[in-house]
C-alpha positions in Angstrom: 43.8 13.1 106.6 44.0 13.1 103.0 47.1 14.6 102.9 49.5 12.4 105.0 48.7 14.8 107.4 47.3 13.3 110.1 48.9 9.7 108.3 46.4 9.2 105.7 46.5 8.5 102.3 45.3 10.6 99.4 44.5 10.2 96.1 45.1 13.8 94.9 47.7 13.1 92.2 46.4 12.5 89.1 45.8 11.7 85.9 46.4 12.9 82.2 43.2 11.4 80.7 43.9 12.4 76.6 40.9 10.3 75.1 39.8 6.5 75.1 38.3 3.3 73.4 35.8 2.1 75.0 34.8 -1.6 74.5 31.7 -3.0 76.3 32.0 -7.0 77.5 28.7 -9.2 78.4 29.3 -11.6 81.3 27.4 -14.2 82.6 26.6 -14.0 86.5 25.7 -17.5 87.1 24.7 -16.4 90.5 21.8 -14.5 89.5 21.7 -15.7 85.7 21.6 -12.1 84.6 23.9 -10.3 81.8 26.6 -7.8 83.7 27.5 -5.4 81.1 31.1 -3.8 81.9 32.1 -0.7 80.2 36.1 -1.0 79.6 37.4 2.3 78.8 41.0 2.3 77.8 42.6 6.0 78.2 45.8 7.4 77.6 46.9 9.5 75.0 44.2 9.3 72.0 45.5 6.4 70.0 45.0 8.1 66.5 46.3 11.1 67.2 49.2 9.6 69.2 50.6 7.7 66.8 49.7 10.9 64.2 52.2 12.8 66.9 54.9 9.8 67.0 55.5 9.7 63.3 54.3 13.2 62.3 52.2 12.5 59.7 50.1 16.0 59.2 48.8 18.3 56.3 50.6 21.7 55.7 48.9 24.2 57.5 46.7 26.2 55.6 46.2 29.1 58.2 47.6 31.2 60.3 46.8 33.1 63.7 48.8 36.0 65.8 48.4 36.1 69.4 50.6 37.5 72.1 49.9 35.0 74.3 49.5 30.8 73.3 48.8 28.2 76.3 48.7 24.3 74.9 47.2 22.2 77.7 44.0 22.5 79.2 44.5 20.8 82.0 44.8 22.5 85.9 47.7 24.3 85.2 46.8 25.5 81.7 43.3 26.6 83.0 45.5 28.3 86.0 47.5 30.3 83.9 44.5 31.4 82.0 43.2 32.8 85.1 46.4 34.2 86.2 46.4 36.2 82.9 42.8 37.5 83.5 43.8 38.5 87.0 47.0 40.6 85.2 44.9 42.4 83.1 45.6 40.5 80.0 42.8 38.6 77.6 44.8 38.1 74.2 45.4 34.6 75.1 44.7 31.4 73.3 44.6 27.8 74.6 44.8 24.9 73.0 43.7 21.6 73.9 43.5 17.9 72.7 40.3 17.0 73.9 36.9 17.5 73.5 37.1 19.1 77.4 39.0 20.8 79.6 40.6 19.6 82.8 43.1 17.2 82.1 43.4 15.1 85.5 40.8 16.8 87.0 37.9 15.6 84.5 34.6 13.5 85.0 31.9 11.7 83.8 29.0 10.8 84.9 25.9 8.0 85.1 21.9 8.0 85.4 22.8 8.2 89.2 25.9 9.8 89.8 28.4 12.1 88.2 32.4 10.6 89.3 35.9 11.6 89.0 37.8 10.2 86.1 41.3 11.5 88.4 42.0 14.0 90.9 38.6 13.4 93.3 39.5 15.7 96.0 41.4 18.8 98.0 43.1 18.9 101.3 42.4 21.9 102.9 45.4 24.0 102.1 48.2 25.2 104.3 47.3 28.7 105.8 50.4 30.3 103.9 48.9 29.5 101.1 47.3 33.1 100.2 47.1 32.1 96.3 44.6 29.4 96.7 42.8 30.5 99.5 41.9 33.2 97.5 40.9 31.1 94.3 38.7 29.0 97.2 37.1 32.2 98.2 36.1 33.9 94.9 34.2 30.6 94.1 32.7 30.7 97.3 34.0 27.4 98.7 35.5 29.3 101.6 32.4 31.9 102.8 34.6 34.0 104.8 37.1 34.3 107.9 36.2 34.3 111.7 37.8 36.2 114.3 40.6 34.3 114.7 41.6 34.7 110.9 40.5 30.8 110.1 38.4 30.8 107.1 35.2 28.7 107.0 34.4 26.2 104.4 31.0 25.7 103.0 30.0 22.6 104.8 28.4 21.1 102.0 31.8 21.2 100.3 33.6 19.3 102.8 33.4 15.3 103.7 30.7 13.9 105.3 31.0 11.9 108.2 32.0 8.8 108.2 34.8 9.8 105.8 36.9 7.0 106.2 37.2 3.2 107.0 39.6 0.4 106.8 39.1 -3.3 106.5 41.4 -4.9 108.5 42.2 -8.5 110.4 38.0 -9.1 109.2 36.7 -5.9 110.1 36.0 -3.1 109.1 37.5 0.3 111.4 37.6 3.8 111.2 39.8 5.6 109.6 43.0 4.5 107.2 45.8 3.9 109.8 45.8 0.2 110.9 45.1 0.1 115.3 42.6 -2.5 115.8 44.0 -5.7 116.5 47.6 -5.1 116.4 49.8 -5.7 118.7 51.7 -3.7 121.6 54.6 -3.4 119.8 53.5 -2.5 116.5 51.3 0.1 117.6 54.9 1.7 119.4 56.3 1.8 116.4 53.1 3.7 114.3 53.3 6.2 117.0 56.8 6.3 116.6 56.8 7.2 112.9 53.7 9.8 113.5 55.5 11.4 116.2 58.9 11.3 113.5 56.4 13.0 111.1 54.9 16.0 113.2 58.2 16.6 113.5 59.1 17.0 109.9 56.0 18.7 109.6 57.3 21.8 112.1 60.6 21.9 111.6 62.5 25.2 109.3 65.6 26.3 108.3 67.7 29.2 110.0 66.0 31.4 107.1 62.9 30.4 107.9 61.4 28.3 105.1 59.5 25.2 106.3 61.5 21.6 105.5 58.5 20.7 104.0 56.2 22.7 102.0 53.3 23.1 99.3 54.4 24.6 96.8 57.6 22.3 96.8 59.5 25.4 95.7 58.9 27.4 98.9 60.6 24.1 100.6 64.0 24.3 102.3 66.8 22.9 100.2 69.0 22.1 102.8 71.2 19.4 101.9 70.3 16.7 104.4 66.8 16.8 103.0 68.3 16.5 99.4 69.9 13.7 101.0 66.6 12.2 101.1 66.0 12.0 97.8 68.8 9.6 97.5 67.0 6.9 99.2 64.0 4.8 98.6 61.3 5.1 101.4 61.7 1.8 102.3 65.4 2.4 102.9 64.7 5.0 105.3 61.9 3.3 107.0 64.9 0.4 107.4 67.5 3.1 108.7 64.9 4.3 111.4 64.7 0.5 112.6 61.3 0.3 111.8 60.2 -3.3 111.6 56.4 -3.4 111.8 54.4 -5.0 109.3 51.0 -3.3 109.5 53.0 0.4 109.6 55.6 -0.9 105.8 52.4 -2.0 104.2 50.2 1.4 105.7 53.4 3.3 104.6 53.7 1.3 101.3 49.5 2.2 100.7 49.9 6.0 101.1 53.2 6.2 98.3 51.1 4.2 95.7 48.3 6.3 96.5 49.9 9.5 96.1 52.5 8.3 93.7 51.8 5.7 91.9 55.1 3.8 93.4 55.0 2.0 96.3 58.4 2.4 99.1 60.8 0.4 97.5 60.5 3.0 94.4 59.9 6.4 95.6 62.1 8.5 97.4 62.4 9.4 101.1 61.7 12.8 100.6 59.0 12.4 98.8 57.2 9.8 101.3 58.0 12.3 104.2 56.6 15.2 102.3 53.4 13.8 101.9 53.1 13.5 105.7 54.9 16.5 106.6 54.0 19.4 104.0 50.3 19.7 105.0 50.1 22.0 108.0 47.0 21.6 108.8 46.5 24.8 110.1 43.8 26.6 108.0 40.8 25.1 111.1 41.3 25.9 114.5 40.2 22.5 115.1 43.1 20.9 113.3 40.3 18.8 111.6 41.4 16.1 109.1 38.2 16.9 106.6 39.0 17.6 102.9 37.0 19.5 99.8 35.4 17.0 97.8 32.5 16.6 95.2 30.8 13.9 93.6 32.7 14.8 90.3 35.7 15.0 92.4 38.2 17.8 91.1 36.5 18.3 88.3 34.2 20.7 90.2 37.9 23.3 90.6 38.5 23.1 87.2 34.8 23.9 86.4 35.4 26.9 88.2 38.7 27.4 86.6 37.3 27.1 82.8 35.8 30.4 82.9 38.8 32.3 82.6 39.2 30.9 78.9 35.4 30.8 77.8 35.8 31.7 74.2 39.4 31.6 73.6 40.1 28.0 73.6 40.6 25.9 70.7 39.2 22.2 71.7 39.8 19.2 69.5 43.1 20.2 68.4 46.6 18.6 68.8 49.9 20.8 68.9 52.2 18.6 67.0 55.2 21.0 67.0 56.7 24.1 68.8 59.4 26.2 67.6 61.2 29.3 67.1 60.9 30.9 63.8 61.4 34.6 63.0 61.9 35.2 67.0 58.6 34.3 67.8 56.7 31.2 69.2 55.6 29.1 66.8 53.4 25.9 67.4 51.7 23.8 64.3 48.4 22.7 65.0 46.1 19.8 64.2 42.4 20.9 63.9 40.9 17.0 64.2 37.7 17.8 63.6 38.6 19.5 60.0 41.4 17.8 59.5 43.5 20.5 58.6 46.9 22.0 60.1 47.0 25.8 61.6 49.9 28.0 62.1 49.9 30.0 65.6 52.5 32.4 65.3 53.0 34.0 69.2 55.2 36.4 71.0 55.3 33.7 74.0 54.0 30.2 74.3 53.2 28.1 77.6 53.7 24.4 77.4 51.5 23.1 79.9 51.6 19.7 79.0 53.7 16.9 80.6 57.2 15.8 79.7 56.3 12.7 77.5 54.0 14.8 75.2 56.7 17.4 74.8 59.6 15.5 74.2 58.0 14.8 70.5 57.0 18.0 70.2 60.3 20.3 70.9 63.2 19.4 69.5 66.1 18.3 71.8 63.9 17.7 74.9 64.2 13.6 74.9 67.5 13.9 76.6 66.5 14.6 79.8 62.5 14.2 79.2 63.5 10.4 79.6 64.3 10.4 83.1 60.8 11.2 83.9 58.3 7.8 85.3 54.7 8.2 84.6 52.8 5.3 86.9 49.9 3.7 84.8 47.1 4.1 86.8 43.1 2.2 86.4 39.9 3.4 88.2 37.0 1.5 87.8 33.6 3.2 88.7 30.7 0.3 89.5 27.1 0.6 89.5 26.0 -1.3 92.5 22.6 -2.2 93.4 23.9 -3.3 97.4 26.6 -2.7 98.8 26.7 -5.3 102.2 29.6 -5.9 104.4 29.7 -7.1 108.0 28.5 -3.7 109.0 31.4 -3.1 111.6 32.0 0.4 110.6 29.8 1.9 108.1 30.3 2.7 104.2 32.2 5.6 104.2 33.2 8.5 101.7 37.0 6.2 101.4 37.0 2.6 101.9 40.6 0.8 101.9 41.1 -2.6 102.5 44.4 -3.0 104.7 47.1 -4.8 102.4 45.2 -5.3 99.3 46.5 -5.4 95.5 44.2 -1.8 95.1 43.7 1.1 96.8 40.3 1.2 97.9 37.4 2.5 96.5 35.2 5.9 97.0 31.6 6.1 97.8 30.3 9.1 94.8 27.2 9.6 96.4 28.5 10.2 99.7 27.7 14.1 99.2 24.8 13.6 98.1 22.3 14.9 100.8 19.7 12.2 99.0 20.2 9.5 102.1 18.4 6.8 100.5 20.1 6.1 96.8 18.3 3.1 94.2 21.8 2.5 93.4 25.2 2.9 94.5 28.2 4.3 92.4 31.5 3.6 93.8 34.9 4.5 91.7 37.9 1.8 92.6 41.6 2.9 91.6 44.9 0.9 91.2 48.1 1.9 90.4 50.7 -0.4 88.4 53.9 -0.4 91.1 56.8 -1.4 89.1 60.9 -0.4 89.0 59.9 -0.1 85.4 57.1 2.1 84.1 57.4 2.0 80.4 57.4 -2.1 81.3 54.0 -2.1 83.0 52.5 0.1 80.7 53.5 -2.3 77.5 52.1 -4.9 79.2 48.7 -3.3 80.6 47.7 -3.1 76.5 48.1 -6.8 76.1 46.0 -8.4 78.9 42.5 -9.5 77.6 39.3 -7.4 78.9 37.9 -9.9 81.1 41.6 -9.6 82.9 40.9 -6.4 84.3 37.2 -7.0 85.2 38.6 -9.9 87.3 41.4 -8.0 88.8 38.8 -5.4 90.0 36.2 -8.1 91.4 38.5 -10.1 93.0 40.2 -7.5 94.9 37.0 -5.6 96.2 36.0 -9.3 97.1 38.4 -9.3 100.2 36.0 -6.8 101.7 32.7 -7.5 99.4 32.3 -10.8 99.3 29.3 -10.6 97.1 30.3 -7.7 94.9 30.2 -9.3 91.7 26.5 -10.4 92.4 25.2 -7.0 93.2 27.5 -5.4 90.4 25.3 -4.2 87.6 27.7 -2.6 85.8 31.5 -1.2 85.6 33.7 1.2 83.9 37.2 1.2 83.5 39.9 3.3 82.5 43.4 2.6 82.0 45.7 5.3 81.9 49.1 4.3 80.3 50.3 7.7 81.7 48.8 8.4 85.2 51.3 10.6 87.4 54.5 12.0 87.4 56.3 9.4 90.3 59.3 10.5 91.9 61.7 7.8 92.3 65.0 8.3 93.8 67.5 10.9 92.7 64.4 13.0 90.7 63.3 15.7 92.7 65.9 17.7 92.9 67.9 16.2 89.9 69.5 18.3 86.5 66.6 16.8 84.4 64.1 18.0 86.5 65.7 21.6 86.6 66.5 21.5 82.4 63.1 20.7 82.1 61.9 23.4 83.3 63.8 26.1 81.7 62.3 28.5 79.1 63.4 28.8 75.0 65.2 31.9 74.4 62.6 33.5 76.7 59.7 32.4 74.1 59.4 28.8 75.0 58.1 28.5 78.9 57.4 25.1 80.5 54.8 24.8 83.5 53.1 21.4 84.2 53.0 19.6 87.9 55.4 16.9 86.8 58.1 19.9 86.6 57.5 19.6 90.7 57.9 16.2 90.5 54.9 15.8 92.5 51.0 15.7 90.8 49.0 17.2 93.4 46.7 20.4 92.4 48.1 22.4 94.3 51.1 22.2 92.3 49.5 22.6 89.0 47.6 25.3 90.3 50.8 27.5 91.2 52.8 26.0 88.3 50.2 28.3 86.3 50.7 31.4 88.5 54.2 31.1 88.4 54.8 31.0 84.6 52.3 34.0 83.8 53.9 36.1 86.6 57.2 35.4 84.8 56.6 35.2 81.3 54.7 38.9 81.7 57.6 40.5 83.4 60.5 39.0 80.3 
């Protein structure tokens, strides 16, 4: 389902959300001659402090701290290796984060009615293999146990409710995400054609044994056809296979943006097959398609994460350089709240913070940093006070609109075991699809405010005709950074791999971008995999 899987899309890739500006714009609904306030939050990196960290512009520090141990980044996989050092034995650890909360991508916010994601809003049920974060599910009792055949079983109350997905297609709307109703004989050959291409990739190993496709990448196979892969686009592939069909390039096209923040003619083969083949869907005897999710979205995991670090994280503060000095760590530190520097002299420090944040903060790291795309990403969450359609399929925990400029929208409330709601809270999300990134994301800070509110309107009008007068009000964040994407030649390319190796064995980088794909999973093992080797150098 969520996971390519079973051909679905997914929105688990997410978001770096490092503070915001929010601006609040009155509209006239001549409709209903009432005031529509929207909320237009602009996020990113925090713009003071961002341009503080650009041109370097801080006080001397005027204190010092030891620690063995000094993790920057609070978001999945800085809370992970948190955790990973509490599960080692070790608690002389600090972590230091930008913002005034932890959780990075997987963060939220909330409403009178509703709490909703601000990222990261949900979890595929992970591959069987998986031991590491099927034991994380089960100490925070998400999975309540195992049954005889050794499939574990979720709390129900954590997993989707039925209906969990729709699509508005040709007029109507149908269930589930992959487009059948209404097309024609020979476009539905060709979608069973690519599923049945997919399950393939899904089975298939090497003559050692390692899965061609796998979560964590790094327990993939690296044969070289598959590296092959990441030579092409998606859309070059799909072209190679003789695929033709219209309804299956645009579903394709849908689940890359949604999980990548590039559509096919950007991202690599390997990558699109990966997010349909890596997923075994083999943790339920029932080989059901239902995913983890909360109204708060991922935020709930890294709830449960942040208690690994409860009183050793620094909040508020900005690392604005890391170095070696005296062979040890050292990383300079802006306390924004008291506006003064500190000096955190370590034995070893974790940088779990994406590539575009440390290329101004350790030296050398631009020349390969630059060869990683970020996709800018907006979600909009709306107040609603009706949400109508043509009731042929009803509202659903994911609603997609077949070819539209978005990607759909999710119901908050749809866990909610409260049936009848005053109002509804839905969260929208776009990603900005472009060969050039850094392009889009100069542009997205130059279009007026009433730009956005109309992009968002107008495309939930395809399936809500009437959204705009039912629309009470609406947030939205930009995020000028959203997601590592990987475009062709990046996932198993020398930047990718220089990026990711440690400073004289004092230095250690771990972030899911280093992967090359933002998924939690990723993030999550990132963190494991950097304690378990920084604690054995």
């Amino acid at each position: 389902m969520k996971s390519g899987g079973n051909y679905n899309s997914s929105r688990r890739n997410f978001f770096k959300i490092l503070g915001s500006t929010v601006l609040i714009v009155p509209f006239l609904d001549a409709c209903k001659e009432k005031v529509v306030t929207f909320l237009i939050r602009l996020s990113g990196t925090n713009h003071i402090l961002g341009h503080k960290l650009r041109v370097k512009n801080f006080p001397k520090p005027s204190k010092q701290i030891q620690i063995p141990y000094l993790i920057v980044g609070g978001g999945i996989t800085g809370l992970s290796a948190a955790r990973q050092f509490v599960k080692k034995g070790i608690s002389d650890f600090l972590l230091v984060e930008l913002e005034n909360h932890l959780g990075g991508n997987s963060s939220n916010s909330q409403n009178k009615y509703s709490k909703y994601p601000l990222g990261a809003h949900y979890l595929p049920l992970p591959n069987l293999e998986d031991k590491e974060l099927l034991k994380f599910l089960e100490e925070e009792n998400i999975i309540l146990g195992y049954d005889e055949k050794g499939f574990p079983n979720f709390d129900e109350l954590q997993l989707t409710f039925a209906p969990d997905e729709r699509l508005f297609y040709k007029n109507n709307w149908q269930e589930g995400i992959v487009p059948r109703e209404g097309n024609s004989t020979a476009e539905n050959i060709e979608l069973n054609r690519f599923f049945k291409m997919m399950e393939d990739f899904r089975s298939k190993k090497d003559a050692t044994g390692l899965y061609w496709f796998m979560i964590p990448m790094q327990l993939s196979s690296k044969e070289p056809e598959l590296k092959e892969l990441d030579n092409l686009t998606m859309k070059e592939w799909l072209q190679k296979q003789n695929f033709t069909s219209k309804p299956l390039y645009t579903y394709v096209d849908y689940c890359c943006r949604d999980d990548f923040g590039l559509g096919i003619e950007f991202v690599s083969a390997y990558a699109g097959i990966h997010y349909f083949a890596a997923r075994k869907q083999n943790s339920s005897h029932e080989k059901t398609e239902t995913v983890l999710t909360w109204p708060e979205g991922n935020a709930r995991l890294a709830h449960h994460l942040k208690k690994y670090s409860t009183e050793k994280t620094l909040k508020n503060h900005l690392v604005y350089e890391v170095k070696i000095k005296n062979d040890k760590a050292v990383a300079l530190v802006f306390d924004d709240k008291t506006k003064t520097s500190i000096e955190i002299i370590a034995d070893k420090i974790i940088m779990a913070t994406p590539q575009f944040v440390n290329q101004y903060l350790v030296e050398d790291r631009k020349q390969f940093t630059k060869n990683f795309h970020y996709a800018p990403w907006l979600l909009a969450t709306l107040v609603v006070s009706d949400l109508t359609d043509n009731y042929s399929f009803p509202l659903s925990w994911d609603n997609v609109a077949h070819g539209s400029k978005g990607l759909g929208y999710i119901y908050n409330q749809h866990q909610s075991l409260q049936q009848v709601q005053d109002k509804k809270v839905i969260t929208y999300y776009y990603s900005f699809s472009s060969s050039d990134c850094g392009k889009s994301r100069r542009e997205i800070y130059k279009k007026p405010k009433e730009y956005w509110k109309n992009l968002v309107i107008n495309d939930l009008k395809i399936s809500h005709p009437n959204i705009e007068e039912v629309t009470e009000s609406i947030d939205i964040h930009i995020l000028g950074h959203g997601m590592i994407s990987p475009k062709i030649g990046f996932l198993f390319s020398e930047s990718k791999h220089k990026a990711s190796k440690s400073i004289a064995d004092k230095i250690f980088f771990a972030h899911s971008d280093l992967s090359g794909i933002s998924i939690f999973e990723e993030a999550f093992h990132q963190g494991i995999n950097i304690v378990n080797k920084v604690i054995l150098l």
